[in-house]
C-alpha positions as CSV (number, residue, x, y, z in Angstrom):
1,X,0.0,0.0,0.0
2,X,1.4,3.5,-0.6
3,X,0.9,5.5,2.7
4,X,1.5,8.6,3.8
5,X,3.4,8.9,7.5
6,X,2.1,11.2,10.0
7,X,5.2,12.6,11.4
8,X,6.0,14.9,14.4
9,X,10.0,13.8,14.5
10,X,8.7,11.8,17.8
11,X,10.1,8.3,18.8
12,X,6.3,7.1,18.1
13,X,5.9,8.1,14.4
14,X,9.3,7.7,13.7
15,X,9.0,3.7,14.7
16,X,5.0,3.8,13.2
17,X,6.5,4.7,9.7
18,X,9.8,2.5,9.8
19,X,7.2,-0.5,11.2
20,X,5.4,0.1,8.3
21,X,7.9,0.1,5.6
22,X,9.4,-3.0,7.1
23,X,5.6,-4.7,6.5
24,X,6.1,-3.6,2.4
25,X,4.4,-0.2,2.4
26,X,5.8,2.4,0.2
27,X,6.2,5.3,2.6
28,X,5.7,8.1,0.3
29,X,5.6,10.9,2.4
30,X,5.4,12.2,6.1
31,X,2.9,14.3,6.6
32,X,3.2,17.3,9.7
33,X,0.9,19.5,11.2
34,X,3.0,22.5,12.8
35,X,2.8,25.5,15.5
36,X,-0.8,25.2,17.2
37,X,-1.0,24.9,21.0
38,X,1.4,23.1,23.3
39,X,-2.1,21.8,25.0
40,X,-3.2,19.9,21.7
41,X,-4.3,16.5,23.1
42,X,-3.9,15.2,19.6
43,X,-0.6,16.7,18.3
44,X,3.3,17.2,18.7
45,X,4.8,20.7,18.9
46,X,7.9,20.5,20.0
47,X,10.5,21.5,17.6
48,X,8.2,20.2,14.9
49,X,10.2,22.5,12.4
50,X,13.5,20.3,12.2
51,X,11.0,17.9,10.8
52,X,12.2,18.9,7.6
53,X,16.0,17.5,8.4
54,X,14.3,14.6,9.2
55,X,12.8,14.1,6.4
56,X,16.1,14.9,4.5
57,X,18.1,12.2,5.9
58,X,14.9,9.9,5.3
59,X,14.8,10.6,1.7
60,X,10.8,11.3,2.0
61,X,9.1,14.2,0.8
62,X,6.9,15.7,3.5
63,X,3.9,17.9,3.8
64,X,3.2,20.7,6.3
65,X,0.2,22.5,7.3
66,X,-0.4,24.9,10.2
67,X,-1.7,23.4,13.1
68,X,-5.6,25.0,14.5
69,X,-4.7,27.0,18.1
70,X,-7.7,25.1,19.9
71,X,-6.5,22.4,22.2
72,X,-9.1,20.0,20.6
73,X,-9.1,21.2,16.9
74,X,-7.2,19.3,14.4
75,X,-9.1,16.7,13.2
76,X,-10.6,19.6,9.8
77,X,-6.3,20.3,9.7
78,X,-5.2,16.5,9.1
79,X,-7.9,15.5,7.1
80,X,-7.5,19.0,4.8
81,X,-3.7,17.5,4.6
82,X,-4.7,14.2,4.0
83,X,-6.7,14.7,1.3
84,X,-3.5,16.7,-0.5
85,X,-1.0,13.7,0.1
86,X,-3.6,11.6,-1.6
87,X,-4.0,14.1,-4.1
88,X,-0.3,14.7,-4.5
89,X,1.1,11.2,-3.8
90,X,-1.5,8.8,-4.7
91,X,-1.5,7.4,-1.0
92,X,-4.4,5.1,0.2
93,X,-3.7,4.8,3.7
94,X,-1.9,7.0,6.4
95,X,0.4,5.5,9.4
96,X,-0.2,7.3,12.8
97,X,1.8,6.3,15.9
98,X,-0.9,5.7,18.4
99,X,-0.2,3.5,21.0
100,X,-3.2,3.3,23.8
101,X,-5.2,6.8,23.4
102,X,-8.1,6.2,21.7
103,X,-8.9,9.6,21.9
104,X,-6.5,10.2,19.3
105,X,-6.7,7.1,17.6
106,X,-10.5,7.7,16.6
107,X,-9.8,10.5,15.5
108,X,-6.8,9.8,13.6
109,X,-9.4,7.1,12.0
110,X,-12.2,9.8,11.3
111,X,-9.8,12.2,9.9
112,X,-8.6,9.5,7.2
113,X,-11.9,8.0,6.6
114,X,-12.9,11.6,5.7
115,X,-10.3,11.7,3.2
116,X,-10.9,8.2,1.9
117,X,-7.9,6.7,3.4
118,X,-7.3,3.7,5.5
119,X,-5.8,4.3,8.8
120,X,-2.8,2.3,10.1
121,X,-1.9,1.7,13.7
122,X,1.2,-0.3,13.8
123,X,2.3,0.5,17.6
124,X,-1.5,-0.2,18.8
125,X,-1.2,-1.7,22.1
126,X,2.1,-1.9,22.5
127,X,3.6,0.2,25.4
128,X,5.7,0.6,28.4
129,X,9.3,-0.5,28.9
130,X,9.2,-3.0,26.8
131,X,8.2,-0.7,24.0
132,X,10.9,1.7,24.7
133,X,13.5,-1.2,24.9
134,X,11.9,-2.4,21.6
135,X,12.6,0.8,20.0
136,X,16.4,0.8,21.5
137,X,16.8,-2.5,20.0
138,X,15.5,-1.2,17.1
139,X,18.7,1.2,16.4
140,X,16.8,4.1,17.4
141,X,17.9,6.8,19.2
142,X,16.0,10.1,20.8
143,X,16.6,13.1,22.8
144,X,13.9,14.1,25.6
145,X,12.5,17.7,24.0
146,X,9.6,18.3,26.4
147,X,8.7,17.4,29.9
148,X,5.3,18.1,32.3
149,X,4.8,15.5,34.6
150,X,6.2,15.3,38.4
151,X,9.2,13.5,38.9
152,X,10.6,14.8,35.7
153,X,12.7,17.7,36.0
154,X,14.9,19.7,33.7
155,X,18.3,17.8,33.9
156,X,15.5,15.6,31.2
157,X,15.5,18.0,28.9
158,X,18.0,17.1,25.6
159,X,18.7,14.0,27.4
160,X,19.6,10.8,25.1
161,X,17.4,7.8,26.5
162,X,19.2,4.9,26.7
163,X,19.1,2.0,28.3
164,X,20.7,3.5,31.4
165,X,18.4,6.4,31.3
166,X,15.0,3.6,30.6
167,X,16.4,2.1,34.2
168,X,16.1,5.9,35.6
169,X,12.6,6.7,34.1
170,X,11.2,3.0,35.6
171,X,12.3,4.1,39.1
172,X,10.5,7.7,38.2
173,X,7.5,6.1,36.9
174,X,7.3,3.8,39.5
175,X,7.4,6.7,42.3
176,X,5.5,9.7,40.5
177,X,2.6,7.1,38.5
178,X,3.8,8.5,34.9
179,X,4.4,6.3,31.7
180,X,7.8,5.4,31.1
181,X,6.5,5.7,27.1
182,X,5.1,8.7,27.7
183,X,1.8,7.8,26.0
184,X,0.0,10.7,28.3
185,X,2.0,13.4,27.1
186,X,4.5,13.2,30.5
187,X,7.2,14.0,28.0
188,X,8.1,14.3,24.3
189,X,11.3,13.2,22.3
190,X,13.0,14.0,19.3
191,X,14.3,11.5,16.9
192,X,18.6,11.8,16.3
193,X,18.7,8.5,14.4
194,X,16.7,5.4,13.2
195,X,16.9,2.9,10.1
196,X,15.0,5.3,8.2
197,X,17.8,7.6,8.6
198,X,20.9,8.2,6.0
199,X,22.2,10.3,8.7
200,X,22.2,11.3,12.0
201,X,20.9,14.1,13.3
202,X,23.2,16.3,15.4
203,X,22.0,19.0,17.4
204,X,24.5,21.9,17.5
205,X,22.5,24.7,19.1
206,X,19.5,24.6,21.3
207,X,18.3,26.5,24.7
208,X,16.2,25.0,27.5
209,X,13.0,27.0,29.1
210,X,12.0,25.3,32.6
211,X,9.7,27.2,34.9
212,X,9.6,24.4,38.0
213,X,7.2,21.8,36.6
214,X,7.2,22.0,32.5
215,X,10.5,22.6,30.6
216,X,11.0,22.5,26.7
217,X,14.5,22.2,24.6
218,X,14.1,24.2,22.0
219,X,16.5,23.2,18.8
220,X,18.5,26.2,17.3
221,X,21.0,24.7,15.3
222,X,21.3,20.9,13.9
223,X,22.8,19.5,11.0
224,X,22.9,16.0,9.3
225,X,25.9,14.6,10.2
């Protein structure tokens, strides 16, 4: 099937689209909503730009759109961009890495049965530390680019998460009730380098905003190395 990958330069979709190229779908191009609110409960925002190096190193075209400012909006956003990809790219199915919310999987599902497109799900029900360790296994590797949850503080923020690191976040989790996969938003990553990718990712430049409970790294400078 030729798909289109729904892509926030997140350890989720990063794994959801190389999981689906490793079934035999041609993964034509990643697809990105950008800006909108950092409350979205059904997109990424952090450092959503550097997508594009991503998708460089991939070898994939991708597609932005501005992201709606209401928390809940969206769904009108990806289906608008959707319908463009299949337009554009001939896709018939779009890859979304979902793994327990079904918040965001049903609409992930409306949004693409909108557009006429059937919706894949590749990490559904897959989670915790096995999950992460899966990934690690995997050859992938990711920074920590957001974090809002107790427990987590700012010494996360642009940290690699290794297998260490996974041993630290259990013992978190385990103390402050958070997700070591961060499936309820506790945290957000960005992708440095997976199979997908020709070339690493190295982040040269980038600033850290932590106000006692939330804290973002913002990238300012990276290059494919």
């Amino acid at each position: 099937m030729i798909v289109g990958a729904l892509f926030s330069g997140g350890k989720d979709s990063a794994y959801a689209a190389h999981l689906a190229q490793a079934a035999g779908h041609d993964v034509r191009c990643l697809l990105t909503l950008e800006g909108g609110t950092p409350e979205s409960m059904l997109l990424h925002r952090p450092n959503i730009s550097w997508t594009s190096l991503q998708a460089e190193s991939m070898g994939i075209r991708r597609l932005a759109a501005p992201a709606p400012d209401d928390p809940a909006g969206g769904e009108a956003a990806l289906r608008s961009l959707l319908e463009r990809a299949a337009s554009e790219f001939g896709i018939t199915g779009a890859v979304h890495g979902g793994l327990r919310s079904r918040y965001q999987r049903d609409r992930f599902a409306a949004a693409c049965a909108a557009a006429g497109l059937e919706a894949l799900a590749p990490l559904w029900g897959m989670g915790g530390a096995p999950y992460v360790r899966s990934l690690l296994s995997a050859g992938f590797r990711f920074v920590v680019s957001s974090v809002s949850a107790g427990g987590l503080d700012g010494s996360w923020l642009g940290r690699e998460v290794t297998r260490g690191a996974l041993g630290r976040l259990e013992a978190l989790a385990a103390g402050h009730g958070f997700s070591v996969d961060f499936e309820g938003g506790e945290a957000e990553t960005f992708v440095t380098s997976c199979p997908m990718f020709s070339r690493e990712v190295r982040i040269t430049g980038s600033r850290i905003s932590w106000d006692s409970y939330r804290g973002e790294l913002e990238i300012t400078r990276a290059v494919l190395g």
